[in-house]
N, C-alpha and C positions, 0 to 999 in steps of 0.2 A: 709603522716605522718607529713610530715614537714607544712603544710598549718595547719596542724589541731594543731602543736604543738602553731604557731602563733598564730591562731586565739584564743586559751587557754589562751594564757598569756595575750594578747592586754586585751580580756573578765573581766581577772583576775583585770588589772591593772584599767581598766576603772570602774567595780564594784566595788573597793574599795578593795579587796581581796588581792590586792598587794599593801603596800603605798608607798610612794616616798620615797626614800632610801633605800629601802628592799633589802637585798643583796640575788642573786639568787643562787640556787645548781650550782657545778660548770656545768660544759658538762660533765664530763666523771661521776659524781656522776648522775645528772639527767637524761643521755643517760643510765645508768645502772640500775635506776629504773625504765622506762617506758619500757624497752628493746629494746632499739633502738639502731641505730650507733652514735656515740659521734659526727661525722660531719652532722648530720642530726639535733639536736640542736645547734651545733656551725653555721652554717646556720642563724638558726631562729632567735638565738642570734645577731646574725651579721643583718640580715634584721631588728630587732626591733629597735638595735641600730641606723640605717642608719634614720629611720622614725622618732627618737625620741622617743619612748617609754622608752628607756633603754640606760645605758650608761655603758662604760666598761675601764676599767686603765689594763693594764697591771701588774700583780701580785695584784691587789684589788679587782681583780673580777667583775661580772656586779652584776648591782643594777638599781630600776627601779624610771627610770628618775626623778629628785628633783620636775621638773617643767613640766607636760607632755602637750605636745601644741598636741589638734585634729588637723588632715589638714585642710585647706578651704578649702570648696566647688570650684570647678573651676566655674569662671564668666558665663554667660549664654554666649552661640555664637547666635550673629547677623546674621541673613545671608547677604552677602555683592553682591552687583550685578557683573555681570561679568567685566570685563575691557571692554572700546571700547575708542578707535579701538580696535579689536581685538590684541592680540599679536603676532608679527610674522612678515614678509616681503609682503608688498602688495599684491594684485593678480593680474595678468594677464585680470581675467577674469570679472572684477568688470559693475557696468551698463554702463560706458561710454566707457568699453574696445570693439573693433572690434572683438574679439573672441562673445563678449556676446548675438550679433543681428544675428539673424537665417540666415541661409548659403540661397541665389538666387537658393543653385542646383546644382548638380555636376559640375563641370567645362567641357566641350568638349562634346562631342555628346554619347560616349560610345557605337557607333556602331561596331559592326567587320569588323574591313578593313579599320575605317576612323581613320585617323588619330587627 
């Protein structure tokens, strides 16, 4: 309910249907006429206000914002290549490391009884 009471007023305000200054019902009159819980617009109120839609004074009530700024679009993302060197502590095992060239063979005869 709460998403839908948002998306109502944002609707409201952008169609023209709400103008700049418009002083809103309070919560507890608006929560009584949709039938709802009065923290379920005070909410919505609270989220519109934080985005800008709406602004609110203590004891003068909310009213819908003088000057309503949309958000920007977020900039398109780049994709960026990985880092290299890689990040992290070297390896052990890299192509010039003695780990990395293929083992001669077990070491010792591995017969039973030879040492």
């Amino acid at each position: 309910m709460r998403g839908a009471l948002i998306r109502a007023l944002r609707d409201a305000v952008r169609g023209g249907r709400l103008a700049p200054g418009t002083r809103l019902p309070s919560s507890r009159s608006l929560a009584a006429d949709l039938g709802i819980a009065r923290n379920t617009v005070a909410d919505a109120y609270g989220e519109l206000v934080a985005e800008g839609w709406l602004t609110a004074r203590q004891g003068s009530g909310t009213r819908v914002a003088r000057r309503v700024v949309p958000p920007e679009p977020a900039p398109p993302r780049t994709p960026r290549p990985p880092p290299w060197p890689p990040p992290g502590p070297p390896t052990i095992c890299g192509p010039a490391s003695p780990m990395s060239r293929p083992s001669p063979g077990p070491p010792g005869s591995l017969r039973p009884g030879a040492p």
